[in-house]
Legacy VTK file of the C-alpha trace (Angstrom):
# vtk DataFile Version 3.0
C-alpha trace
ASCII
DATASET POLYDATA
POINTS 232 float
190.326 161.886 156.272
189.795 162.101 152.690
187.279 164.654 150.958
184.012 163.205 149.523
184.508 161.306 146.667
188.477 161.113 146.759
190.468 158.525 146.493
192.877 157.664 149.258
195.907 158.098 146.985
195.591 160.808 144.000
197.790 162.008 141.204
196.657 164.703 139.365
198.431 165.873 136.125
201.725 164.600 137.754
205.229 164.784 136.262
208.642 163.950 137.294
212.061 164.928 135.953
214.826 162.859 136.959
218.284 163.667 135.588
217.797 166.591 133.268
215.269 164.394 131.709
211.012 163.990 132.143
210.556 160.036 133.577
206.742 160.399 134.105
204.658 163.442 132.364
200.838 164.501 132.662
199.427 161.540 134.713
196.780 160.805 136.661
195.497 158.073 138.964
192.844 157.719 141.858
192.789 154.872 143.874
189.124 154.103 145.333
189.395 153.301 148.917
188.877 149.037 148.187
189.877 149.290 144.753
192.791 146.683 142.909
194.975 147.816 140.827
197.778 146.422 138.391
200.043 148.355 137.322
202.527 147.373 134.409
204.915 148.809 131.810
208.409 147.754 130.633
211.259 147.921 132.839
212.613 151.334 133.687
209.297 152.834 132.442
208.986 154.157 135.795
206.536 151.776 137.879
208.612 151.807 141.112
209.195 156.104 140.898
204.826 155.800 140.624
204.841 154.118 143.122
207.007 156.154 145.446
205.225 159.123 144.486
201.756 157.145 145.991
203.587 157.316 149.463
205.482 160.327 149.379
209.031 158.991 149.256
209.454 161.270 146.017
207.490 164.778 145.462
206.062 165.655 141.613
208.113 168.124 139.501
205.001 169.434 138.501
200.776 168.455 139.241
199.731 167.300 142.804
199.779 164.510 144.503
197.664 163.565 147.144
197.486 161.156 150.056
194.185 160.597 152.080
193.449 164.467 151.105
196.628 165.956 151.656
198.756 167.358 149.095
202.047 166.150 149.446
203.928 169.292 148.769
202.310 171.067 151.956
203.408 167.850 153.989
206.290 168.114 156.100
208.336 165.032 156.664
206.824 164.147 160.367
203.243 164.397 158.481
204.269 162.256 155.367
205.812 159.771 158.367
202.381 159.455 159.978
200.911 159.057 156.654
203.178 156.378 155.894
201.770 154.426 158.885
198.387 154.043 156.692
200.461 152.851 153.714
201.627 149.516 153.177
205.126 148.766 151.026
206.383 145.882 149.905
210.020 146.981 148.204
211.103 144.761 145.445
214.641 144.058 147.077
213.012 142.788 150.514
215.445 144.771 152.694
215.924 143.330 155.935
218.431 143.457 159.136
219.918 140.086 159.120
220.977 140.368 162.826
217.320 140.051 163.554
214.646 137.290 163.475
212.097 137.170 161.047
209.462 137.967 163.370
211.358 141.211 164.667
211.863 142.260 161.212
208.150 142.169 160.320
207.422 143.823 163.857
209.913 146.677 163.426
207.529 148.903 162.308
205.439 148.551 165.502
208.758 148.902 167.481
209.295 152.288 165.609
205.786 153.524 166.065
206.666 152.616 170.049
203.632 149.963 169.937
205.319 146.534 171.599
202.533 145.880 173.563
201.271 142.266 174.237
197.967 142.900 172.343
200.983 143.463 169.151
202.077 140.096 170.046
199.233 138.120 169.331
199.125 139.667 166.446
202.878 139.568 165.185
202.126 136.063 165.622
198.814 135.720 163.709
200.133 137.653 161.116
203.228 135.513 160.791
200.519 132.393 160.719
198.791 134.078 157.961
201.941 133.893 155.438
202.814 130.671 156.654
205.630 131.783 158.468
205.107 130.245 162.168
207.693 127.860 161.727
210.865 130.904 160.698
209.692 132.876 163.058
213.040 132.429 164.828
215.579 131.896 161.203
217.490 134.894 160.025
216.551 136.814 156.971
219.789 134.781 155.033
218.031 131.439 155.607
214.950 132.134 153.644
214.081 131.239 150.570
212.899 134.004 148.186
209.504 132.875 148.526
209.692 133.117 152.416
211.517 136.539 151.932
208.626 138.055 149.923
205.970 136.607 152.351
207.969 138.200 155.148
207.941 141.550 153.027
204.183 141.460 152.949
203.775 140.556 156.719
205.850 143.690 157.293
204.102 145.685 155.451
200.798 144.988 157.018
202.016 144.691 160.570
200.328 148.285 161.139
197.092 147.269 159.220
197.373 149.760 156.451
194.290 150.935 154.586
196.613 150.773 151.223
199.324 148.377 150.241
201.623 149.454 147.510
203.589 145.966 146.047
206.566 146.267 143.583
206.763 143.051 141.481
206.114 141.101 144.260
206.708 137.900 142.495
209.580 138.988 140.390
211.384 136.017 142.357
209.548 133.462 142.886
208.293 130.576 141.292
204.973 130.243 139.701
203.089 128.528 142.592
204.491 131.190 145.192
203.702 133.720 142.663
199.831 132.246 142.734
200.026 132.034 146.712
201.579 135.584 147.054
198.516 136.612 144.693
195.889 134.916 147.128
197.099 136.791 150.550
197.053 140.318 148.407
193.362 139.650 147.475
192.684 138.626 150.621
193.453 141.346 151.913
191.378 143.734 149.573
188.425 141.529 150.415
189.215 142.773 153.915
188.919 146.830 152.761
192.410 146.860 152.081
192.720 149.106 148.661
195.814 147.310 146.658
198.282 148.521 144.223
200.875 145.546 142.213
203.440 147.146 140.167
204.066 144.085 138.070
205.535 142.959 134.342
203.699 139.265 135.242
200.933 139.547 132.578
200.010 135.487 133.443
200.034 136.887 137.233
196.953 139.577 136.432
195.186 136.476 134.230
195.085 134.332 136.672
193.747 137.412 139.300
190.853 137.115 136.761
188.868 134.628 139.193
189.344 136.230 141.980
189.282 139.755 142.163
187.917 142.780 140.505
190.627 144.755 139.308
192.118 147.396 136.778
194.694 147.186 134.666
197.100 150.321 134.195
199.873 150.216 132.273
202.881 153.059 131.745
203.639 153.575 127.877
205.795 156.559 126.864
206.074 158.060 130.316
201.897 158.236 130.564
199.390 156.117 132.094
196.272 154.726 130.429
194.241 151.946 130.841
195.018 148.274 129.627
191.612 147.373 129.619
188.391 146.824 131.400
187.800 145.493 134.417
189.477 142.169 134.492
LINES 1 233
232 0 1 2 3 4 5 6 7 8 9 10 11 12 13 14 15 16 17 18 19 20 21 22 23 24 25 26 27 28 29 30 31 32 33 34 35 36 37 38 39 40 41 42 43 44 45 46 47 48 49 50 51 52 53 54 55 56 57 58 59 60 61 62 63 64 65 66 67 68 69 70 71 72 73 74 75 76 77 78 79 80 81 82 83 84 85 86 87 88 89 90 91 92 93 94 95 96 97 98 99 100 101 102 103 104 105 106 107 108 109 110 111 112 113 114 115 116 117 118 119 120 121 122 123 124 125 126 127 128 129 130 131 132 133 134 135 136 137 138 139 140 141 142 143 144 145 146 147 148 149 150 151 152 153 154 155 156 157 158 159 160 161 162 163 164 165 166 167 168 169 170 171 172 173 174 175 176 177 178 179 180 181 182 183 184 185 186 187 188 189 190 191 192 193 194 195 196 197 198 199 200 201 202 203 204 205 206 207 208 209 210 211 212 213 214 215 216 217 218 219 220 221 222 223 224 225 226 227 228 229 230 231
């Protein structure tokens, strides 16, 4: 449970050193349980390392991180795993195991957690409904198209209904009308309580959120964070 007034993901005065040399230095961030949040910068100003430092994959050099109320450093790695279960990723290379189906790739997290029950079923196949995936349910990961890929990411990453999804450029590979459809399920599911996080360099991607969703703009300049403007 989070304190009063916390957000469910905090970074407080964080840095990070990465090869002799300081990637991210004296930032800060709060995400509001519900919130929306972009989150852009050039490449390799260090979007994806933010983002991994939002679910614990990577620890601060210095400053705290937090995740719902627990600093990161005093996690052990069975605590940060449970954590992870309330966290949402969607990885910008769309791993998957291409010996599997799509719809035991987006359930493998519920496999891990030791949840296969029937209940899980009906919703594996909801879910897979919900990105428009009914129909691949059975293809292999190397039959998709990277628009089918992506949707599959997101399905995966929601399979354990997170209370936070973290996205890194989500539509980095996909055309314009996937990006806009990719965009739609992500607001959808704030609208559902879901606090949201897109790591993206798509500034025609966060315009076109404009109509649909309240959100804020950060962007990473000079290995800081600061605002890119009001509320959208």
């Amino acid at each position: 449970m989070t304190r009063g007034g916390a957000g469910v993901i905090e970074l407080d005065n964080v840095a990070y050193n990465y090869g002799g040399g300081e990637l991210l230095s004296e930032l800060s961030l709060q995400l509001a349980p519900g919130s929306f949040h972009f989150l852009t910068g050039p490449s390799g100003a260090g979007k994806t390392t933010l983002l991994k430092l939002c679910y614990g994959a990577l620890r601060p050099t210095a400053g705290h991180a937090r995740i719902f109320g627990r600093d990161v450093r005093q996690m052990d790695r069975d605590e940060i795993a449970l954590s992870r279960r309330r966290v949402g990723v969607v990885h910008q290379d769309c791993q998957f195991l291409d010996h599997l189906s799509v719809s035991e790739n987006v359930a493998l997290p519920l496999a891990v957690a030791g949840q296969g029950t029937a209940e899980q079923s009906d919703n594996l196949r909801e879910l897979l409904a919900w990105v428009g995936l009914t129909e691949r349910a059975g293809a292999r990961p190397p039959e998709l198209s990277g628009g089918e890929r992506q949707r599959a990411a997101l399905a995966r990453a929601v399979i354990m209904s997170p209370e936070v999804v973290l996205a890194d450029e989500p539509t980095g590979n996909v055309d314009w009308e996937m990006s806009q459809r990719l965009l739609r399920l992500l607001v959808e599911l704030n609208r559902m309580g879901v606090t949201v996080l897109i790591a993206t360099h798509d500034l025609q991607l966060i315009r076109a959120a404009k109509s649909q969703v309240q959100a804020r703009v950060l962007r990473i300049s000079n290995r800081r964070l600061q605002a890119a403007g009001a509320d959208l």
